[in-house]
C-alpha positions in Angstrom: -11.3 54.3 36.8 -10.1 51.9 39.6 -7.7 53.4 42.2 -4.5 51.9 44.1 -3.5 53.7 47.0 -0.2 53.5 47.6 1.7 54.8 51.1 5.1 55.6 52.4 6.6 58.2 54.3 7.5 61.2 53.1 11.4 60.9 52.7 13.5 61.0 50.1 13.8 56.6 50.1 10.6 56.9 48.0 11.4 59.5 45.6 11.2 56.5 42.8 7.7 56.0 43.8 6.2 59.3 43.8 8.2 60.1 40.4 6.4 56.6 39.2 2.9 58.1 40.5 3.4 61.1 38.6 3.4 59.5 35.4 0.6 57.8 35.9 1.9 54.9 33.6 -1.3 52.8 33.8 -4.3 55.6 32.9 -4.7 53.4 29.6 -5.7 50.4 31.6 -7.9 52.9 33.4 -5.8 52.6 36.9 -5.0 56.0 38.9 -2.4 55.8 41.4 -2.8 57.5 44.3 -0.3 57.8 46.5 -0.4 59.2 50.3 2.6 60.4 52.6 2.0 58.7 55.8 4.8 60.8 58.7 3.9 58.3 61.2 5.6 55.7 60.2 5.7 51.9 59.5 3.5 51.1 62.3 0.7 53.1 60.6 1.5 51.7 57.1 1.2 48.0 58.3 -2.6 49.1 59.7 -3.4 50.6 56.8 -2.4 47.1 54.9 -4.1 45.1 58.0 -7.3 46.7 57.5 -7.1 47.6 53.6 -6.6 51.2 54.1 -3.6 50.9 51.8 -2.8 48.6 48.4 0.6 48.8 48.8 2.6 50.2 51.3 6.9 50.9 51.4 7.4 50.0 54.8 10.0 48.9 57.3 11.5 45.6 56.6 11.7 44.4 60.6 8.5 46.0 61.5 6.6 44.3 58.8 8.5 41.3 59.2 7.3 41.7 63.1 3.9 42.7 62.0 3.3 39.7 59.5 4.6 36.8 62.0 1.4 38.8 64.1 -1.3 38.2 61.9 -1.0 41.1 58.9 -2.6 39.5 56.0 0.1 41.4 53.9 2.8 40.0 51.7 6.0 41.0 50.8 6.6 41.6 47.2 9.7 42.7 46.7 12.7 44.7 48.3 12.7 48.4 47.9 15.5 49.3 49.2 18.6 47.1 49.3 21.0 48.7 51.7 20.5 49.3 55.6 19.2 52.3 56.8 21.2 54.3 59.0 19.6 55.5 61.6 20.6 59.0 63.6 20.7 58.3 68.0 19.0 62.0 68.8 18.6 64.2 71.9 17.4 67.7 72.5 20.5 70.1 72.1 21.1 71.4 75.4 19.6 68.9 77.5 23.2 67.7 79.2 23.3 64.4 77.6 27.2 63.7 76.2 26.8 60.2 75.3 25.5 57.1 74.6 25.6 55.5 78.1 23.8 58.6 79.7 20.6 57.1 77.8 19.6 54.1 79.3 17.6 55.7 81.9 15.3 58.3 79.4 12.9 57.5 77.7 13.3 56.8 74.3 10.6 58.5 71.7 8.5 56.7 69.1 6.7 57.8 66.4 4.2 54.2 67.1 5.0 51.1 68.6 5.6 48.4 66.5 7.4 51.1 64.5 11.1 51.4 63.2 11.7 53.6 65.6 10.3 51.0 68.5 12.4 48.0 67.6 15.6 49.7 66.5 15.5 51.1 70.3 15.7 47.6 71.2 18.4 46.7 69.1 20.4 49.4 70.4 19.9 48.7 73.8 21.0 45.3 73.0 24.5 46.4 71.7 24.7 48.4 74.6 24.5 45.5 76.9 21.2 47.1 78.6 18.0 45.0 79.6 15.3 46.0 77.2 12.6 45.5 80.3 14.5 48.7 81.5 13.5 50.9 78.4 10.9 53.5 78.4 8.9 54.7 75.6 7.1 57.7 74.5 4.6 57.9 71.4 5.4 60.7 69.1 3.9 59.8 65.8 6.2 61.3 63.8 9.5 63.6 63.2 7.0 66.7 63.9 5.9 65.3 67.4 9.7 64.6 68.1 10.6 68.1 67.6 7.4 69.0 70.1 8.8 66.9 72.4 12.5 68.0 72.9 11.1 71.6 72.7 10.9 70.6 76.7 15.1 70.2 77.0 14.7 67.2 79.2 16.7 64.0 77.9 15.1 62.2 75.8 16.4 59.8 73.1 15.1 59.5 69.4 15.7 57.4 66.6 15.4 58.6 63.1 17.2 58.1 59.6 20.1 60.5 60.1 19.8 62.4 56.9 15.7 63.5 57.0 17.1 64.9 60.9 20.2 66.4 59.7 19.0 69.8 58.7 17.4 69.9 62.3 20.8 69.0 63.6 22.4 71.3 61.1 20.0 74.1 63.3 21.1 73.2 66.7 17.8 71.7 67.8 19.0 68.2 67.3 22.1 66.6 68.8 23.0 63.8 67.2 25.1 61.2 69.5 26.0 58.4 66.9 24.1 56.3 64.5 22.7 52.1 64.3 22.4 50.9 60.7 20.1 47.9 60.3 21.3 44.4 60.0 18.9 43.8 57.1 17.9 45.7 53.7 15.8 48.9 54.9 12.6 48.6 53.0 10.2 45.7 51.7 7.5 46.2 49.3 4.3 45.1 50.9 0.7 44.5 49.1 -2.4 43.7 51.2 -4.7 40.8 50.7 -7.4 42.0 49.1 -4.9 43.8 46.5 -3.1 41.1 46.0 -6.3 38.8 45.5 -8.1 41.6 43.1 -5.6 43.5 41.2 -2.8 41.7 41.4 -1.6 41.0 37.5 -2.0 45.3 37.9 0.3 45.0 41.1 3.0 43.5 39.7 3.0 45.8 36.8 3.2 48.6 38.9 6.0 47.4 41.0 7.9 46.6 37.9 7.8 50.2 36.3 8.8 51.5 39.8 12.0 49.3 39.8 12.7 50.4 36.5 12.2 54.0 37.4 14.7 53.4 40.5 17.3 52.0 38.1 17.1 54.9 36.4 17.3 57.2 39.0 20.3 55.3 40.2 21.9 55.5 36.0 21.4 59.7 36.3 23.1 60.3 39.8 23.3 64.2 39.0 19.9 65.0 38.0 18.5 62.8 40.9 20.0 64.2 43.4 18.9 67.8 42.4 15.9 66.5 42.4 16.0 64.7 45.7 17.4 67.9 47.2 14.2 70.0 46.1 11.6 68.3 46.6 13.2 67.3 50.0 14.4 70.5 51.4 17.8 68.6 52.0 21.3 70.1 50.9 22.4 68.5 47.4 26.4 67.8 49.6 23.6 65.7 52.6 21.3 63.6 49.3 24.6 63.2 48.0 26.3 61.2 50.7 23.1 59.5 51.7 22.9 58.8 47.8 26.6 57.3 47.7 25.2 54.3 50.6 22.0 53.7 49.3 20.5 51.6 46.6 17.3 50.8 45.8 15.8 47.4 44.6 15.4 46.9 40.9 14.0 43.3 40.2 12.0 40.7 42.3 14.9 38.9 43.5 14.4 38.4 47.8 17.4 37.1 49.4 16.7 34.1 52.4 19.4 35.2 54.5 17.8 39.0 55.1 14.3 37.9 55.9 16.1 35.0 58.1 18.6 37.4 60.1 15.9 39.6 60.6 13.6 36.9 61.8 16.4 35.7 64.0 17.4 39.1 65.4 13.6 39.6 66.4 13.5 36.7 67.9 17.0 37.1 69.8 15.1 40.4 71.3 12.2 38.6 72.4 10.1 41.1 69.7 8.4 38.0 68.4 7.7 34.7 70.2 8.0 32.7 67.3 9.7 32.4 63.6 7.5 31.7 60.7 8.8 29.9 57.4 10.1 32.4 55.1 7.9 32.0 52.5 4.5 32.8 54.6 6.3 36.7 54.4 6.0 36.9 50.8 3.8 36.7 47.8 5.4 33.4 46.3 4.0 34.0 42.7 5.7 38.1 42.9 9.3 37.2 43.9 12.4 35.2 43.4 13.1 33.8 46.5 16.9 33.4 46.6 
């Protein structure tokens, strides 16, 4: 029985995917997929695809967009996610801070550099008109480290998607100041090298069934977001407005003008030195490019 390990973080984006695991759809070809929550984040997924830790990973679409014009062998092979995610701007409840302007001199935390967290920091500071050689960083490596961390009530800033912090906010151990969608589709579909070079007829049938289970997650609203809301610990009212902004990739179809803007915005921030053509980010012979 070969094996593909599959990783993403343990939020309710890639519910699709662990409902596709479950089945195990492809035990007749005699492939088990395994799939492995990963709380630290994108930065540890695109390591885990740079040194073949990982088949497949769900990852950030700027961080491996970053990661990839840096050497990851990876390719993109399709979107998962199609809308932006909308990130939560934190701070220990408490700790004195009333607003956005008081955080340009804290440190922001990070669950990894490299990491969603990491370069959406920079694109806030940005919007706020701040120099990014001004912003201070803490590693984290995940929510759970956060939470450590603002245990201490000094200010301290953290980015995180707003509805896997709500319930934390919901408590009164999180105070949430305002939130920074990205400028791109959320999540990208990534398969490493040596996947892509040894399984990859078996790759592309497994991302198919998972965008057909994500259409029909997205056909049975209800009964997903139940679902969601179990296996989650989120209230079914929180998965329900999340649900009503999000939606998930269901063919192979990659739009040039995401991958560009988020090529050009990285660039704009000085996150990457140089752009790469757009097709050196994907697997050509896996998606449309349109």
């Amino acid at each position: 029985m070969e094996r593909i390990r599959i990783v993403g973080v343990p939020e309710h984006f890639n519910f699709p995917w662990v409902e596709t695991i479950k089945q195990q759809p492809f035990r007749d070809r005699r492939l088990e997929l395994v799939w492995e929550d990963e709380s630290r984040g994108s930065g540890a997924m695109n390591k885990a695809i740079r040194n073949g830790d990982a088949d497949i990973a769900l990852i950030l679409t700027e961080s491996f967009v970053k990661d990839r014009v840096e050497g990851n062998p990876g390719k993109i092979i399709g979107f998962h996610v199609l809308s932006p995610l909308i990130w939560g701007i934190h701070v220990p409840a408490g700790a004195g801070v009333t607003g956005v302007s008081d955080l340009e001199r804290i440190p922001f935390l990070v669950s990894r550099m490299g990491s969603g967290s990491h370069l959406m920091a920079y694109l806030f500071a940005k919007q706020q008109n701040w120099p990014a050689d001004g912003l201070a960083f803490e590693t984290v490596n995940n929510l759970d480290g956060a939470m450590k961390a603002f245990e201490s009530g000094k200010p301290q800033a953290f980015l995180w998607e707003k509805y896997t912090t709500k319930p934390l906010v919901d408590r009164g151990l999180f105070e949430r100041l305002g939130e920074i969608p990205t400028p791109w589709p959320c999540f990208v579909i990534v398969a490493s090298e040596t996947a892509l070079a040894n399984y990859g007829n078996e790759i592309k049938a497994i991302r198919d069934f998972a965008y057909h289970k994500s259409k029909s997650c997205m056909d049975n609203v209800g009964s997903t977001i139940r679902e969601i809301s179990k296996n989650y610990q989120l209230r079914e009212e929180d998965v329900a407005a999340w649900f009503s902004q999000t939606v998930w990739a269901t063919n192979e179809d990659v739009s040039k003008a995401d991958l560009s803007v988020t090529l050009d915005i990285l660039q704009e921030l000085s996150l990457i030195k140089q752009k790469i053509h757009l097709e050196e980010l994907v697997a050509e012979d896996f998606v449309n490019l349109i």
